[in-house]
C-alpha positions in Angstrom: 20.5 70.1 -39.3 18.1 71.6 -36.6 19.3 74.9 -38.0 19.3 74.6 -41.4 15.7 73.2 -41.0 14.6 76.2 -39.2 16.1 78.9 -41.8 14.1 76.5 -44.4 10.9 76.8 -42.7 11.2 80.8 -42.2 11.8 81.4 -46.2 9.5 79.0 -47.4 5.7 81.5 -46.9 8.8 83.9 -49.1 7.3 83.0 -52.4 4.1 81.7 -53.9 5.3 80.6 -57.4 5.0 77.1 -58.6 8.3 75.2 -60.0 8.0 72.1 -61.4 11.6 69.9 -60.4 12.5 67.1 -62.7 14.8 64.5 -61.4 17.2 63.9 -63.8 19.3 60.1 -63.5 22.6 59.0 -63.1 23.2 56.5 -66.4 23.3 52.8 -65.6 21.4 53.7 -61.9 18.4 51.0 -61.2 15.3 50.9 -59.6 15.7 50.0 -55.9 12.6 48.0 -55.1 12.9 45.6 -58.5 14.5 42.0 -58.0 18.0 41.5 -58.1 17.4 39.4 -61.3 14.7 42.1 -62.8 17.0 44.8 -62.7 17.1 47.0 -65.9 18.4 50.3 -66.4 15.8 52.8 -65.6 14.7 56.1 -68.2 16.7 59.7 -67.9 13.8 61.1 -66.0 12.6 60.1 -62.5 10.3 61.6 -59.8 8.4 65.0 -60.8 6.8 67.7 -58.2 5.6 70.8 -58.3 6.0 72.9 -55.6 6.7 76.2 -54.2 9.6 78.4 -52.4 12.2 79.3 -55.3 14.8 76.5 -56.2 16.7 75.5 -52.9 13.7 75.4 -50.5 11.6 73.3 -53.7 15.0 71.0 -53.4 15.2 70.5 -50.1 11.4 69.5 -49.9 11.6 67.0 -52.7 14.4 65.1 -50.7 12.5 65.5 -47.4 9.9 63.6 -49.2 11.8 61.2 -50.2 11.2 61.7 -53.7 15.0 62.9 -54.9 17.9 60.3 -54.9 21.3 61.2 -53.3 23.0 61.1 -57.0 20.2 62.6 -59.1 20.3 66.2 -60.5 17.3 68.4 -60.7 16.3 70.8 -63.7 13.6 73.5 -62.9 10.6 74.8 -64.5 9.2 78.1 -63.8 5.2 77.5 -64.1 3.7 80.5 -62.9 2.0 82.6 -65.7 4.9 85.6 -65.0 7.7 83.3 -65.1 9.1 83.9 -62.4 11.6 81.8 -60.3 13.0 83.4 -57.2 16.6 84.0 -57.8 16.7 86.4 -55.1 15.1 84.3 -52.9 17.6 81.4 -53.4 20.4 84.0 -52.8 19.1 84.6 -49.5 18.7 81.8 -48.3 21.9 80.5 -49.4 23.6 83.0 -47.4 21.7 82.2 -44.6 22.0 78.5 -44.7 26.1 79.2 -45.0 26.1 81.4 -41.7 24.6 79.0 -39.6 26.4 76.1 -41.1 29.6 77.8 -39.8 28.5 78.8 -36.4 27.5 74.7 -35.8 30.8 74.1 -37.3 32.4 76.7 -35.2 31.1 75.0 -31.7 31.8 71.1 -32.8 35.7 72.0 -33.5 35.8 74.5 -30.7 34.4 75.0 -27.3 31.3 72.8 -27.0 33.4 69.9 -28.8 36.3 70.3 -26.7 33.3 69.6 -23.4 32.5 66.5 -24.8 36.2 65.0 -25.6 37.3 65.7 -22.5 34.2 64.6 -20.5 34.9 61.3 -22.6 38.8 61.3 -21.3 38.1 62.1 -17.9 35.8 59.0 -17.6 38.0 56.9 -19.9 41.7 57.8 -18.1 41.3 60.6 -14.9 44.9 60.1 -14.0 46.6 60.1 -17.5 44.4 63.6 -18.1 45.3 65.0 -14.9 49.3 64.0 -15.4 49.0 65.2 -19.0 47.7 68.7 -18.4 50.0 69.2 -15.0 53.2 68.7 -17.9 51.6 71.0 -20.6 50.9 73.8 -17.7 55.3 73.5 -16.6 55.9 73.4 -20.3 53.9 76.6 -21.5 55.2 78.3 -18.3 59.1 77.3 -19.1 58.5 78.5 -22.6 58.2 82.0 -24.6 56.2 83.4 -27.1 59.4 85.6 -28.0 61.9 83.0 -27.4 60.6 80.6 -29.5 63.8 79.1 -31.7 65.7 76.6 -30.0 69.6 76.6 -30.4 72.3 74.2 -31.0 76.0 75.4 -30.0 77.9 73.1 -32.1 79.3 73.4 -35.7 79.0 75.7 -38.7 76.0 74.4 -41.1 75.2 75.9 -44.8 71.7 76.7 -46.4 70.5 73.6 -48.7 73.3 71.6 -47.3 72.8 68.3 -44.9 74.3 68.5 -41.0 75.0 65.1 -39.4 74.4 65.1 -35.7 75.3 62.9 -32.7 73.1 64.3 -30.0 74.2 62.5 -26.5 74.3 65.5 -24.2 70.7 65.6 -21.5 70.3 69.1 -22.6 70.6 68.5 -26.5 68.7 65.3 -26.1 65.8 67.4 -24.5 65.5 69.9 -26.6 65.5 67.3 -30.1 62.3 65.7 -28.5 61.0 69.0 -28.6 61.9 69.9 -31.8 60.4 66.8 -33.4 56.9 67.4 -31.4 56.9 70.6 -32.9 57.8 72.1 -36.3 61.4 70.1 -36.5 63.0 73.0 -37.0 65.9 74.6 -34.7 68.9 76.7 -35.7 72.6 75.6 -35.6 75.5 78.6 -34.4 78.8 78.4 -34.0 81.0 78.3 -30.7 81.9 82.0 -29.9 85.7 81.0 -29.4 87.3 84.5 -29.1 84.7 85.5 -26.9 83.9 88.5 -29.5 80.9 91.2 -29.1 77.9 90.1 -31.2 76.4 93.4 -32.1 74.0 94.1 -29.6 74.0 90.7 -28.0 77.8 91.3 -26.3 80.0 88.5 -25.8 77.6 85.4 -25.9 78.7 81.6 -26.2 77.4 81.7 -29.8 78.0 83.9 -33.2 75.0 85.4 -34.4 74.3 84.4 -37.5 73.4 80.6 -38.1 71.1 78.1 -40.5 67.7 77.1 -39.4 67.9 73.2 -39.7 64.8 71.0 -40.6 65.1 67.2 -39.4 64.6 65.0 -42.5 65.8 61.4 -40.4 66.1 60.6 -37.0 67.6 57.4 -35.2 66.9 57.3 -31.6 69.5 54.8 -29.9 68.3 52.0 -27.1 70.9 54.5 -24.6 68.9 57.5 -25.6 71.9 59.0 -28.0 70.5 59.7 -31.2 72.0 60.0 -35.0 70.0 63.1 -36.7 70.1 64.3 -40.6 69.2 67.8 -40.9 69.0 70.1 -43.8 69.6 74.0 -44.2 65.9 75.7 -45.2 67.8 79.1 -44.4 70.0 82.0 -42.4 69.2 83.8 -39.5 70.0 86.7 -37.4 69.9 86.2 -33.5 68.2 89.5 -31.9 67.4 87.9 -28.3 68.4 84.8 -26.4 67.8 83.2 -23.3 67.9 79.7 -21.3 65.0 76.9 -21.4 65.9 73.9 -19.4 69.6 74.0 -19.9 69.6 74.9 -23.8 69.7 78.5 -25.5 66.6 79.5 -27.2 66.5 82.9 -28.9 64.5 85.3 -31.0 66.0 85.2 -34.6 65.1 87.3 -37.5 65.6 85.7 -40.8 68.3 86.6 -43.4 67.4 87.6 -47.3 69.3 88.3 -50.2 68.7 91.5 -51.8 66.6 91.7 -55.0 67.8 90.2 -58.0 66.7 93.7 -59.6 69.4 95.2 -57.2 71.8 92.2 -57.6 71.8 93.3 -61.0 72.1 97.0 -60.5 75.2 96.6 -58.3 76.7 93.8 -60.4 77.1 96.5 -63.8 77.7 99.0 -61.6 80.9 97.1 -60.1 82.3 95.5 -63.6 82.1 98.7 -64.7 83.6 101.0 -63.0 86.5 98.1 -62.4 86.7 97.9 -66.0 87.2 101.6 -66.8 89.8 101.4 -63.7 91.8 98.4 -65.9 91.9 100.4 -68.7 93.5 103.7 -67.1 95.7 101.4 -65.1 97.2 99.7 -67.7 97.6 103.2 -69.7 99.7 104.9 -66.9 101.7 101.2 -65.7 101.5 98.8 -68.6 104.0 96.9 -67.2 102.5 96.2 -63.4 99.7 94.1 -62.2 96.0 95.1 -61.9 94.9 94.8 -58.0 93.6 91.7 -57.0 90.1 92.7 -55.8 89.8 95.1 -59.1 90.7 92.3 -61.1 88.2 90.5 -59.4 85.5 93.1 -60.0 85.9 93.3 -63.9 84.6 88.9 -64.1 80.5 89.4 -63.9 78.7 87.5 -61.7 78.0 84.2 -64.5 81.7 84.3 -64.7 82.8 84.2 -61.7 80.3 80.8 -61.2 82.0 79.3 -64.6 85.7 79.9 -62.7 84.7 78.0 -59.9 82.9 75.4 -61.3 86.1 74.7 -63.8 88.1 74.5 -60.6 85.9 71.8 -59.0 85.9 69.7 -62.2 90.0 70.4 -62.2 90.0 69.1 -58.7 88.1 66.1 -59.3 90.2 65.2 -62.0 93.4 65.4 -59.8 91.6 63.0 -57.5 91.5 66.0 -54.2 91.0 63.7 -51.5 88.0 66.4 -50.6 86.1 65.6 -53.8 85.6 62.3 -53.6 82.7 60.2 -54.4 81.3 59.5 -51.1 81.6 63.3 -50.4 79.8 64.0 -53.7 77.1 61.4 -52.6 76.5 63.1 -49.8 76.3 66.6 -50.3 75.9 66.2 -54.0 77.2 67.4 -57.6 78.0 71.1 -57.5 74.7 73.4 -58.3 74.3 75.4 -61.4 72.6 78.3 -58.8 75.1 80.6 -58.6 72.7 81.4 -55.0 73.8 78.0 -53.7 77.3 77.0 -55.4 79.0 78.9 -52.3 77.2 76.9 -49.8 78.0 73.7 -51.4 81.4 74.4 -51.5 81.8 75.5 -48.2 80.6 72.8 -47.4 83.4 70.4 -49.6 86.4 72.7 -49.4 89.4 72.1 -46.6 89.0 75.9 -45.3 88.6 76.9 -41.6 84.7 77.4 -41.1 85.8 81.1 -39.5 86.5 82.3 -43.1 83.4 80.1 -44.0 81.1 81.8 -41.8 81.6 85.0 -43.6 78.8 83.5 -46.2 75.9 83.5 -43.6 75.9 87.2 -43.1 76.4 88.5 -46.3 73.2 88.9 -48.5 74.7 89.5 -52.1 75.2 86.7 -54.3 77.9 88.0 -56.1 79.7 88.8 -52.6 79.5 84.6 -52.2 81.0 84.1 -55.0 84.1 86.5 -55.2 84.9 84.4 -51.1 84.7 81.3 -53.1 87.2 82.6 -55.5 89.8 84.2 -53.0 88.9 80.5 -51.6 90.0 79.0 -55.2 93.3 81.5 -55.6 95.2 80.5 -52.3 94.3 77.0 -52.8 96.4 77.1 -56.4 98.8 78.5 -54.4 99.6 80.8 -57.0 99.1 84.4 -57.9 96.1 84.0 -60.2 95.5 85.4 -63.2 92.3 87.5 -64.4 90.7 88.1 -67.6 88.3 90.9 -68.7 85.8 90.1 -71.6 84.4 92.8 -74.1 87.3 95.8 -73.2 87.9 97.1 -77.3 90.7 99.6 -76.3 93.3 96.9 -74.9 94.3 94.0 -77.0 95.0 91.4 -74.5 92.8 89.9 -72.4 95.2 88.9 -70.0 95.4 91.8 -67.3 98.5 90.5 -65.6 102.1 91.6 -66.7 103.0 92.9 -70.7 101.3 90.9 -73.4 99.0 89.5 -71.4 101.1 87.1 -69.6 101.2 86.3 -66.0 104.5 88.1 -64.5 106.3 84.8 -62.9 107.2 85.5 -59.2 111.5 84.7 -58.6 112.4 81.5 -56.7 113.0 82.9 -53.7 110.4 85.1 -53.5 108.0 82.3 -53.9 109.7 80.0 -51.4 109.6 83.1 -48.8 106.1 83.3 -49.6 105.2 79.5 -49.0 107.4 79.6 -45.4 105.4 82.5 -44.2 101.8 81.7 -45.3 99.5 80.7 -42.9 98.6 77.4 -44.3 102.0 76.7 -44.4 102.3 76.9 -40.6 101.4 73.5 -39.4 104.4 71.8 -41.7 107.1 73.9 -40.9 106.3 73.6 -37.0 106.7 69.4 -38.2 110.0 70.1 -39.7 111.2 72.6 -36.7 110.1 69.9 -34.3 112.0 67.2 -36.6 115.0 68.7 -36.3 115.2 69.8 -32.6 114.4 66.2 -32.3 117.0 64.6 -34.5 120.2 65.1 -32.2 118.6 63.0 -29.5 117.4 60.7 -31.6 120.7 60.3 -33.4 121.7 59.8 -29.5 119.9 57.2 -29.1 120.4 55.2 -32.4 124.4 54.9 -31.5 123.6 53.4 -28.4 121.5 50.6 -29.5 124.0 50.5 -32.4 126.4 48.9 -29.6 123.8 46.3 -28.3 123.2 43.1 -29.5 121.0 42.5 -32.5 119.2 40.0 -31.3 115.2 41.4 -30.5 114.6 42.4 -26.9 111.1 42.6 -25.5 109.2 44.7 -28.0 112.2 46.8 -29.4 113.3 46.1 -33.4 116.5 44.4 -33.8 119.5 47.0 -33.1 120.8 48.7 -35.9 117.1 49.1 -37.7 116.8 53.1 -37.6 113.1 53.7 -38.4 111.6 51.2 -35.3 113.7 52.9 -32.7 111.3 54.3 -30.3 112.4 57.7 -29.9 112.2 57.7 -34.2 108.9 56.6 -34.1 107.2 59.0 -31.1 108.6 61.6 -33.2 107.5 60.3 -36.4 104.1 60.1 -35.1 104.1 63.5 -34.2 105.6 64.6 -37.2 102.4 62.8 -39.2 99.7 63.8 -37.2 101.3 67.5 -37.7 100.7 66.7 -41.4 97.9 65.1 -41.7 95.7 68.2 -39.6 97.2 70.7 -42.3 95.9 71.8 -45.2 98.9 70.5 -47.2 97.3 66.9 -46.3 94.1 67.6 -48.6 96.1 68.5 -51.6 99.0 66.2 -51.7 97.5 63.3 -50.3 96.1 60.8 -52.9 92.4 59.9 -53.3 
């Protein structure tokens, strides 16, 4: 206020013109020296003063007298015979008074305030202060202004989508303290299990692209394991890693989609063309089948969102054991963005998070979508069939076979197909095993055939085939096979 009282002084000689200042009330305010029991409500108009220095200086001398309550407004009256009130005047000091407020503000919050809280420590607590600046001095020196995103190796997360953690290793236990003093962000990548380049990184422990997670809840445990609940807030790139105390940190840069003036551009340009391709194809070779990813190409980007979304709703109604309600409670009913749809389902859908990681990196939403759908075809297990809206020079909309119908593969061709896919593999190892097991087993069924039936120890009376214990090792094998398949999720009941 020393300041401000100063600037006052220097502009108030300024100006010579009277102004007369009427305090104007507050309703229902009282007069302060009146008896508590005398009180009545006072007129509009209090204290009146004439004096001299333009508006702000005439203000601030009418409260330095005491004469101008802290609630009270002010109206002015120019009484000089020219009429003049000093608008300039007020300007300039109000400038003035606002650059010295900020340079006293400037020192309290800063330097000269920092002096007197830490005098005020150092007499308070020495020790605590000096331990307390020796572990922020190792800390800043362990760190990097360039290195400044702390990783998790662990799992594949998704943008929008919530990551469960169990955090119990020192290193990852470290760094979540960290994280939670800080911003409580940190980014989650993928092991690097082929040992595959990373662009310019080379073969690191990690894939490059990953979701920057945000903690939302965090349950530290009494034997310093914790439970954390995370949620995507986005993708990244990794340009530059490194080691702090046992955990990767690295330099990412973060991952856009294009515009949605350019996702639109690309999205006509693509039905387009693949619609104009339908048409000549079908001209020259009415009676063959339009290429998968051309047929793919001809649905529009809304589409595409409405196929998948029918699919989910098909799924839930068949009771897949992957859509289940406490599944849906946690990550939630299926977004109307086509942006996000892809992440959500990633995140539902019994696919290997290899082929899933393919939706971090790529920045078109359309792109998302068509994975989803390849996703959606191989878990029908059929070849699917496509449909083109709006093309006037073919009759049927159906772009598969003559007439529009879907051309039905033979029975063996089929069954060949479903021995040699890929998701197939797991169950036919069980069977292969099954029957390389069955002649011992058969073996050993005769020869407890010839005991007596009366129970033995732990063994199942002779004669009962299914609680032999050669059936049931390979019967256990046999249904862990099958339940770590794919084929699990979709026959399986809910």
């Amino acid at each position: 206020m020393e300041l401000v009282a100063q600037e006052i002084a220097q502009h108030r000689a300024l100006a010579d013109a009277p102004l007369l200042l009427e305090e104007i009330l507050q309703h229902g305010e009282t007069e302060d020296d009146r008896d508590e029991n005398e009180k009545e409500p006072i007129s509009e108009k209090g204290n009146q003063q004439v004096l001299h220095g333009g508006r702000l200086i005439a203000t601030y001398d009418m409260a330095e007298m005491g004469q101008l309550r802290y609630s009270s407004d002010v109206h002015f009256s120019a009484v000089s015979p020219d009429g003049d009130d000093y608008e300039w005047l007020d300007v300039k000091v109000l400038e003035r008074l606002r650059e010295v407020t900020y340079k006293e503000l400037d020192c309290l919050t800063s330097q000269c305030g920092n002096i007197i809280l830490n005098s005020l420590l150092d007499g308070l607590c020495p020790d605590l202060v000096a331990s307390r600046a020796a572990a922020v001095k190792a800390e800043e020196q362990a760190g990097s202004e360039v290195l400044n995103t702390p990783l998790f190796i662990c799992t594949l997360a998704m943008p929008a989508m919530p990551t469960f953690l169990h955090v119990f290793e020192p290193r990852y236990r470290l760094m979540m303290r960290r994280v939670l003093e800080g911003n409580r962000q940190f980014g989650m990548v993928m092991y690097n299990r082929t040992s595959s380049s990373q662009s310019d990184l080379g073969p690191v422990p990690f894939l490059e692209y990953g979701t920057m997670l945000e903690i939302v809840n965090y349950e530290l445990l009494r034997d310093g394991r914790s439970f954390v609940e995370t949620r995507g807030i986005g993708r990244f790139k990794v340009r530059a890693h490194g080691m702090l105390d046992g955990y990767n940190v690295a330099h990412v840069e973060r991952v856009e989609d294009v515009p949605l003036a350019e996702e639109a551009t690309v999205e006509q340009r693509e039905t387009t063309m693949a619609r104009e391709f339908a048409e000549s194809h079908f001209r020259a070779h009415p009676q063959t089948q339009l290429p998968t990813d051309i047929a793919i190409e001809t649905l529009s980007t809304q589409q595409l969102l409405d196929t998948c979304t029918a699919f989910v709703r098909e799924m839930r109604e068949a009771s897949a054991p992957w859509l289940r309600e406490r599944i849906i409670q946690v990550y939630g009913e299926p977004p109307e963005d086509p942006a996000l749809f892809p992440y959500w389902f990633a995140s539902v859908v019994p696919v290997l998070e290899e082929e899933k990681y393919v939706l971090l990196r790529t920045t078109r939403v359309r792109e998302r979508l068509k994975v989803v759908y390849s996703w959606i075809g191989r878990i029908r297990g059929q070849r699917c069939t496509f449909t083109i809206p709006a093309l006037s020079t073919m009759a049927p909309k159906q772009l598969n076979g003559r007439g529009g119908r879907a051309a039905e593969p033979s029975f063996a061709r089929s069954a060949i197909q479903g021995l040699t896919s890929a998701e197939n593999r797991s169950v036919i190892t069980s069977i292969g095993l099954f029957a390389v097991s069955l002649p011992r087993i058969q073996g050993e069924d005769d020869e407890m055939n010839m005991r007596d039936a009366e129970p033995k120890g732990d063994y199942a009376p002779a004669g009962t085939l299914w609680q032999a214990p050669a059936r049931n090792d390979c019967c256990a094998m046999i249904g862990v096979t099958f339940l770590h398949s794919s084929w699990a999720e979709i026959l399986l009941p809910a």
